[in-house]
C-alpha positions in Angstrom: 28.7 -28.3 22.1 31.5 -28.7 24.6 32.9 -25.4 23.6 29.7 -23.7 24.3 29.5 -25.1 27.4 32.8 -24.0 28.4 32.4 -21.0 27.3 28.9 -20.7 29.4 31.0 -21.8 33.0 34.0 -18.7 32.1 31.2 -16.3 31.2 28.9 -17.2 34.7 31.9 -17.3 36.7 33.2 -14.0 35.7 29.6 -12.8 36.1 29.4 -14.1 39.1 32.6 -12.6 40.2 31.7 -8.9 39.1 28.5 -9.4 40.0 27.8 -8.3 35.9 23.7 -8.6 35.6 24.2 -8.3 31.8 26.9 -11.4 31.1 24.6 -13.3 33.6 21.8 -12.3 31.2 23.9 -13.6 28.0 24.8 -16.7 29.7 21.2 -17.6 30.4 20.5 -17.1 26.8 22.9 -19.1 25.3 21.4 -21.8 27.3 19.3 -22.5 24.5 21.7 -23.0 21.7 23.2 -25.9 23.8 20.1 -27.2 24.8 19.5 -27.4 20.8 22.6 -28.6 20.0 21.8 -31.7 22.4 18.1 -32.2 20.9 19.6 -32.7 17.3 22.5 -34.8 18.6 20.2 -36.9 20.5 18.2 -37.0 17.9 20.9 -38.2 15.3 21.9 -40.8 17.4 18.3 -42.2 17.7 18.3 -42.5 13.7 22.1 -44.2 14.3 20.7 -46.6 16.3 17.5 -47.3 14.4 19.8 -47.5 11.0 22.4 -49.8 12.8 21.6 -51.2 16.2 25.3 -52.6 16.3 26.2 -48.7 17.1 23.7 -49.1 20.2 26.6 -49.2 22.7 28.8 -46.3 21.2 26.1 -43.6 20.5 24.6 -44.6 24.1 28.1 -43.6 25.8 27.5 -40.6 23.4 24.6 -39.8 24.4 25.7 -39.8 28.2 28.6 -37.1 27.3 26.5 -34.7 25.5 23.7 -35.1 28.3 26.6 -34.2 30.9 27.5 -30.9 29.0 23.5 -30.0 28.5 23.8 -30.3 32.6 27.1 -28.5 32.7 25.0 -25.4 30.3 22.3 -25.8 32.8 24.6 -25.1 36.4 25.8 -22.2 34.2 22.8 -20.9 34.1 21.7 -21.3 37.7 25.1 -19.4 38.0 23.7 -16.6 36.1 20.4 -16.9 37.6 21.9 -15.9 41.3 24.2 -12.8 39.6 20.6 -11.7 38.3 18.9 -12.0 41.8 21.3 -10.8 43.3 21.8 -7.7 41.6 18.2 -7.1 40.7 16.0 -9.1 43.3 14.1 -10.8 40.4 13.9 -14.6 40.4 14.4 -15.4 35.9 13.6 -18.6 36.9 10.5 -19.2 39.2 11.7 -22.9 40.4 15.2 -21.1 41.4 14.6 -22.3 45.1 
């Protein structure tokens, strides 16, 4: 999940950079595999807990790192989102402003 949301941050900021509408267009689709990957984490660490609530403190520090790199994905995106606007005056997200 980290890797992906590296990845995302390079890929929007050379987007960004070359003003490239179709790496913005990737980037904002790739959103979704991190948001996944977050949603089955989560949700793994919720059965952790449940299964062991002595792991309560560890998979809750977890949880905060892999909620910062689901946010991390998501500023990618708005990245992405402003390379696409600005190269084709549409708004992929209606909440953009």
């Amino acid at each position: 999940m980290g890797q992906k949301a590296h990845k995302m941050i390079l890929d929007a900021l050379n987007a960004l950079t070359s003003e490239n509408e179709q790496a913005a267009l990737r980037v904002i689709a790739a959103d979704d595999e991190v948001d996944y990957d977050f949603n089955a984490i989560k949700h793994t660490l919720a059965q952790e807990i449940a299964a062991d609530p002595g792991k309560v403190d560890a998979a809750l520090d977890l949880l905060m790192v892999i909620k910062y790199l689901e946010r991390i994905g998501d500023h990618a995106v708005n990245l992405a989102e402003w390379v696409e606007f600005v190269r084709s005056g549409r708004y992929h997200n209606e909440n953009m402003f």
